[in-house]
C-alpha positions in Angstrom: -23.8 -4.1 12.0 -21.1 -4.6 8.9 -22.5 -7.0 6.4 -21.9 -10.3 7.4 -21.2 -10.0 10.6 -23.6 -12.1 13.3 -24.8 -9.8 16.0 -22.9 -9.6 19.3 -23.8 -8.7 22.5 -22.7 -5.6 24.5 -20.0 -6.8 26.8 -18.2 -9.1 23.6 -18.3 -5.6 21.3 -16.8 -3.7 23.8 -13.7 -6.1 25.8 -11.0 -4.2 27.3 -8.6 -6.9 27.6 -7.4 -10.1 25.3 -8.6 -12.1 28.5 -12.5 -10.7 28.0 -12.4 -11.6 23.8 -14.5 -14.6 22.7 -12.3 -16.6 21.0 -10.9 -17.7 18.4 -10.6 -13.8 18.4 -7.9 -12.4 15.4 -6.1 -9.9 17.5 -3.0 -6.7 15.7 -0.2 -5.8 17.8 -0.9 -2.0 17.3 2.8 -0.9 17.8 4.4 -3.9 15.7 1.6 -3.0 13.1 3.0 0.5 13.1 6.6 -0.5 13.2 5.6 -2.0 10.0 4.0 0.8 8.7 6.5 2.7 9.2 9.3 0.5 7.5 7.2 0.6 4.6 6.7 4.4 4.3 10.5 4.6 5.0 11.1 2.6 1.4 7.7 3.3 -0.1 5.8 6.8 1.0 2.7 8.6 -0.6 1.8 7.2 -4.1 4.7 4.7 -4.1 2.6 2.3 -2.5 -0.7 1.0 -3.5 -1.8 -0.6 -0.7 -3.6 -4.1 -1.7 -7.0 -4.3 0.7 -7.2 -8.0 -0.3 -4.7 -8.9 2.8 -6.9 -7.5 5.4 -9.6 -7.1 3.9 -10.7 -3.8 6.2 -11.9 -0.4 5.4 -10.9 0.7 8.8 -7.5 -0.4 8.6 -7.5 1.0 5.2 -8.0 4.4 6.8 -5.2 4.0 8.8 -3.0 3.4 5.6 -4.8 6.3 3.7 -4.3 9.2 6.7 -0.6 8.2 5.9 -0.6 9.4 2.9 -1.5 5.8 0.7 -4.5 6.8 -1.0 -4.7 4.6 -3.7 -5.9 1.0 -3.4 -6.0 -1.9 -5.4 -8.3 -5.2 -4.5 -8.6 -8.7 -5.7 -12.7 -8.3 -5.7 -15.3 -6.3 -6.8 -16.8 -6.5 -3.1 -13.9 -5.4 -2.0 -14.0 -2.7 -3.9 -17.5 -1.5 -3.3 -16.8 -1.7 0.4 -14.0 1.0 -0.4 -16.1 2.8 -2.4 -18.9 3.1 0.0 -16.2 3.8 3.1 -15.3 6.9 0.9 -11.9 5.8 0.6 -12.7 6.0 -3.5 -9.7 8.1 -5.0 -7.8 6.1 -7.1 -9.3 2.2 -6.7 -7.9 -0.2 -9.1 -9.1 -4.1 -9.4 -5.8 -5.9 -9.9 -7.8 -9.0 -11.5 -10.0 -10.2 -14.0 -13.7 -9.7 -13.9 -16.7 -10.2 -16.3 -19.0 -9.0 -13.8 -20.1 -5.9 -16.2 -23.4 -5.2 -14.2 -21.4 -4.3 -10.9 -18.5 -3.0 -12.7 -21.6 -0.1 -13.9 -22.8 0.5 -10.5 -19.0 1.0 -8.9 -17.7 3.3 -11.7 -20.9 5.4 -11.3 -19.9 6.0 -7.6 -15.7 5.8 -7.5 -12.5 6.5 -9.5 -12.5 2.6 -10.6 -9.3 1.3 -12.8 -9.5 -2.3 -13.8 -6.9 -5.2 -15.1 -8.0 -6.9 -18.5 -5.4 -9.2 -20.1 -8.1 -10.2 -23.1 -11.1 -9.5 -25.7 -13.3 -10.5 -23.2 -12.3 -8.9 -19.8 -11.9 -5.6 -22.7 -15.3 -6.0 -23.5 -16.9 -6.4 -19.7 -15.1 -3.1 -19.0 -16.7 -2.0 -22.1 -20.6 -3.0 -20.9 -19.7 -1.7 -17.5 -18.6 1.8 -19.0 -15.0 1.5 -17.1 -13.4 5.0 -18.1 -9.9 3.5 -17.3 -8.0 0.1 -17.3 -4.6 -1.7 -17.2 -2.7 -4.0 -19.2 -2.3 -7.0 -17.1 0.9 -8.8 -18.9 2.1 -12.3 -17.3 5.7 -12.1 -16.2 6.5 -15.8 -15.5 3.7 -16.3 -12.8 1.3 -19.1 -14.3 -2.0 -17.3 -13.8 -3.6 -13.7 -15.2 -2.2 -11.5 -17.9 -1.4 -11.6 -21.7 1.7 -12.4 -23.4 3.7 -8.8 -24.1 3.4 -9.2 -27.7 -0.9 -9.2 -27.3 -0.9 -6.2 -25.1 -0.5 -3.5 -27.1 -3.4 -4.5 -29.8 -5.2 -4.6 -26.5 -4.3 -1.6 -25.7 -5.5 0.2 -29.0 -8.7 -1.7 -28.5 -9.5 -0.3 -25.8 -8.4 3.4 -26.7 -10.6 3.2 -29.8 -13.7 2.3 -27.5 -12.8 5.4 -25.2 -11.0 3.9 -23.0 -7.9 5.5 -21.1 -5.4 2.8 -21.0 -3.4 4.0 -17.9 -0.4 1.8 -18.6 0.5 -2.2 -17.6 0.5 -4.2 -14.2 2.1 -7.5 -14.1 3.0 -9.5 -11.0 6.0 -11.5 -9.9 4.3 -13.7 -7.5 6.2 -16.9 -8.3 9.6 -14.3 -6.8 7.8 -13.1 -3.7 10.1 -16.2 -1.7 13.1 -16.4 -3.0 15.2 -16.5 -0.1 18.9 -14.9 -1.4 18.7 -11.9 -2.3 20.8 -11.7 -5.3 19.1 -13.9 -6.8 16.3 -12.4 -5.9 16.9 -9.4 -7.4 17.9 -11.0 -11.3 14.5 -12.5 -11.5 12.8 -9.7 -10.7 14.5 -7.9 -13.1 13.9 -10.3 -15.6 10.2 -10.6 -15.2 10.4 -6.2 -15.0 11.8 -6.5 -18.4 8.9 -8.5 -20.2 6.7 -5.8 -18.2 8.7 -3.0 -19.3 8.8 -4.4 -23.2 4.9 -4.5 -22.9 5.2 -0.8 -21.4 6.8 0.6 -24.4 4.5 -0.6 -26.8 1.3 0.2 -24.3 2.2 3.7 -23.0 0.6 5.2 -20.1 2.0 6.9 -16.8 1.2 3.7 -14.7 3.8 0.4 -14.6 2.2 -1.7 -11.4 3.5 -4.8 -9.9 5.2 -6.1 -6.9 4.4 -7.3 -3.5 5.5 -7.4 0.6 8.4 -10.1 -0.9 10.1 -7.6 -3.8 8.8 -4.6 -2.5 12.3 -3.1 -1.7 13.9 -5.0 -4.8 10.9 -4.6 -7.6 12.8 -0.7 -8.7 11.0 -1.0 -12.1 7.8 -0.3 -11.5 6.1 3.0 -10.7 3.4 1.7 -8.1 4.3 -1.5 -5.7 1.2 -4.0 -5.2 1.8 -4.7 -1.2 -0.5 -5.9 1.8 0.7 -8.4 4.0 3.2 -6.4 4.9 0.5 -4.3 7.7 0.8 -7.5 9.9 3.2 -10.0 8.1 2.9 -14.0 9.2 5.2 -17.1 9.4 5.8 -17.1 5.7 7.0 -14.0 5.4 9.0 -14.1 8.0 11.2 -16.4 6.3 12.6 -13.7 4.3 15.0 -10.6 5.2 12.3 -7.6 5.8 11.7 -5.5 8.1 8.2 -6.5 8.6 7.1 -8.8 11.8 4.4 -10.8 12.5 1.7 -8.2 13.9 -1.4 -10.6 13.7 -2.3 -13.5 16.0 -5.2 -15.5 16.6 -6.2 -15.7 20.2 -7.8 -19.4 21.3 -8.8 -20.7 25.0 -7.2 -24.0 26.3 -10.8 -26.6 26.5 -8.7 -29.1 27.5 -5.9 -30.4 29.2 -4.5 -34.4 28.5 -2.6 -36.3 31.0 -0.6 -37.2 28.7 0.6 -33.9 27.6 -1.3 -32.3 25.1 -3.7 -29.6 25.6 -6.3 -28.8 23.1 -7.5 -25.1 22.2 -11.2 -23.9 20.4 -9.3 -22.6 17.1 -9.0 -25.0 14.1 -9.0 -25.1 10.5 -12.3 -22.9 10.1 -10.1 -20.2 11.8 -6.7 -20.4 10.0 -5.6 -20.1 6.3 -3.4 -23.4 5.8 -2.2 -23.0 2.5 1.1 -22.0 3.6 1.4 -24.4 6.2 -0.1 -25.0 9.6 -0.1 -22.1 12.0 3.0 -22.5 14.9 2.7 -21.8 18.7 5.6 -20.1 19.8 5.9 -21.7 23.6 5.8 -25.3 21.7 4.3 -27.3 19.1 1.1 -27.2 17.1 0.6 -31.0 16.6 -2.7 -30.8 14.3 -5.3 -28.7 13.4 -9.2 -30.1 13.3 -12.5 -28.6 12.8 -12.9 -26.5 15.7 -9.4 -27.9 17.7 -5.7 -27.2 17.3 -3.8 -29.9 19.4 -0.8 -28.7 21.1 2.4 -30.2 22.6 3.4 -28.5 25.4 7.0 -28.1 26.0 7.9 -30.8 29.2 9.4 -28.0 32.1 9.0 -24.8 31.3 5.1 -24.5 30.6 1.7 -25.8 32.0 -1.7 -24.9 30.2 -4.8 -25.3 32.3 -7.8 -25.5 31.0 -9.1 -21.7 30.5 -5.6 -20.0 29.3 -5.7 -18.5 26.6 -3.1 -19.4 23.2 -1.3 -17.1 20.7 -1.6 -18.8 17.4 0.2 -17.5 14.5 -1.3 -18.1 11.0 0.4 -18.8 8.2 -0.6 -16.8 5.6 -2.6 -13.4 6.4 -4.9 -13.7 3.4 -7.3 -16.7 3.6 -7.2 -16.2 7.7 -8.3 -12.8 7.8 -11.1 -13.8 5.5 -12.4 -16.3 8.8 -12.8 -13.6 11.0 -15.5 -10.3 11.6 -13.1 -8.4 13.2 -9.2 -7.4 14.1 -9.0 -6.5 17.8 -6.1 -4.3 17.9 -4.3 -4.3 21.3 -1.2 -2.7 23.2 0.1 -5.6 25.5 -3.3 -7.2 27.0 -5.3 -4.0 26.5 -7.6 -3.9 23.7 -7.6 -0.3 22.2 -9.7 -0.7 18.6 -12.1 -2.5 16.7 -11.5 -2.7 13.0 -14.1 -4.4 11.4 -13.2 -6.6 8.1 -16.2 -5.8 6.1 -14.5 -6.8 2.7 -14.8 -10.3 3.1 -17.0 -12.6 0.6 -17.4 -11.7 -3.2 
């Protein structure tokens, strides 16, 4: 049993159709998932891409990315990074965060090819204590959270050379860009934010210039490595942009009940969604409000009648914080179920 996970019996381990999942069950489209894989290997093959786990948070859909030639990861958490490392999928596995956990950082560069972001004295000095071999220079770009100013990364950098360090080169993201709906425009602020990046780069050195993400991944033509994830299986955010990438992931809920006065009310609320980016829509009408366990829904007046045991498409949001709900992706072909792949990443 993965960690985390609560024990299941036979016949919910092993459903053959969407119909037979307990729900709220988070279910992958296999062939829009590889429609997706495929854009992106189109734009971004081999080493191009560094997939980031922290989207699905799953060492078996990891695999899938890996047998296609992306063998180097990156992760938002140490866990999730010790779940690689213990999956064997350890080649080239780079935090792309702050940490000061120096007692695990020990343990996981014992075992794995570990690379980690530090943007002060401090992170520095955890990868120090946790006898890191190899980090980045996380610079901020315009993105109000991690990395150092260009101008501090290069006494950084020497820092951490003199304590016998390989300083692999810089990583900065353009998060705050990933939305920008015109292109054009799009494109200039990328390139702005690539040229503080790139001004850090000169002064760092190194091979390595990392940054990016599903939004700029076909734009971002600065760096040497794109950041991506959400592209594997997209959701209603992203598809608000121009990409090739469709919503692959939905989660599966069972009608409870059914009001006269024409609502119907499914068994997947908040605890199952990520709302940050909004709440997640129904396409054959409207999502009225999410509660605890409940999503209310507003059935269209003619063309559709739930009954009490039908089961829902939901689709989230924002991939991130729902995946991190759920023990499992079910991934299907139409109504059959044809995998399991547990998400055994989840928690810190």
């Amino acid at each position: 049993m993965t960690d985390g996970q609560s024990p299941m019996s036979a016949a919910q381990q092993s459903p053959a159709t969407v119909a037979e999942l307990t729900t709220p069950a988070l279910v992958i489209d296999k062939p829009t998932f590889d429609a997706n894989c495929a854009a992106m290997d189109a734009v971004l093959p081999g080493l191009k891409l560094r997939p980031h786990v922290k989207a699905f948070k799953s060492t078996d859909l990891a695999r899938q990315l890996a047998d296609a030639g992306h063998t180097a990861f990156c992760a938002a958490t140490v866990r999730e990074l010790e779940g690689m490392a213990a999956a064997g999928l350890d080649h080239d596995l780079l935090l792309a965060n702050q940490t000061l956990d120096a007692p695990r950082l020990a343990a996981l560069s014992a075992q794995a090819d570990v690379t980690i972001a530090i943007d002060s004295d401090e992170t520095l000095q955890a990868a120090i204590d946790g006898g890191v071999k190899k980090v980045l220079i996380d610079v901020e770009v315009g993105m109000p959270r991690c990395g150092c100013s260009p101008e501090e990364a290069p006494r950084l950098a020497e820092k951490a050379r003199a304590a016998g360090i390989d300083v692999r080169g810089v990583m900065g993201y353009e998060g705050h860009l990933m939305m920008v709906m015109d292109r054009e425009s799009k494109a200039r602020k990328v390139e702005r934010a690539m040229a503080i990046l790139l001004e850090a780069h000169e002064k760092v050195g190194g091979d390595v210039v990392s940054g990016g993400g599903t939004g700029t991944f076909d734009i971002n033509t600065w760096v040497t490595e794109i950041q991506a994830g959400s592209y594997v299986v997209s959701d209603t955010h992203y598809d608000q942009l121009d990409s090739p990438f469709k919503q692959a992931m939905s989660v599966v809920a069972t009608v409870i009940s059914v009001n006269s006065k024409g609502w119907a009310v499914v068994d997947a609320g908040l605890k199952a969604f990520g709302l940050d980016h909004g709440e997640p829509t129904w396409p054959d009408g409207t999502l009225m409000f999410c509660s605890d366990e409940h999503s209310t829904l507003a059935q269209r007046a003619d063309d559709l009648k739930l009954s009490v045991g039908d089961r829902v498409m939901l689709r989230p949001a924002h991939v991130d914080p729902t995946v991190a709900r759920h023990e499992q992706f079910w991934v299907t072909d139409g109504d059959t179920i044809v995998d399991r792949w547990a998400i055994d990443l989840r928690h810190w």
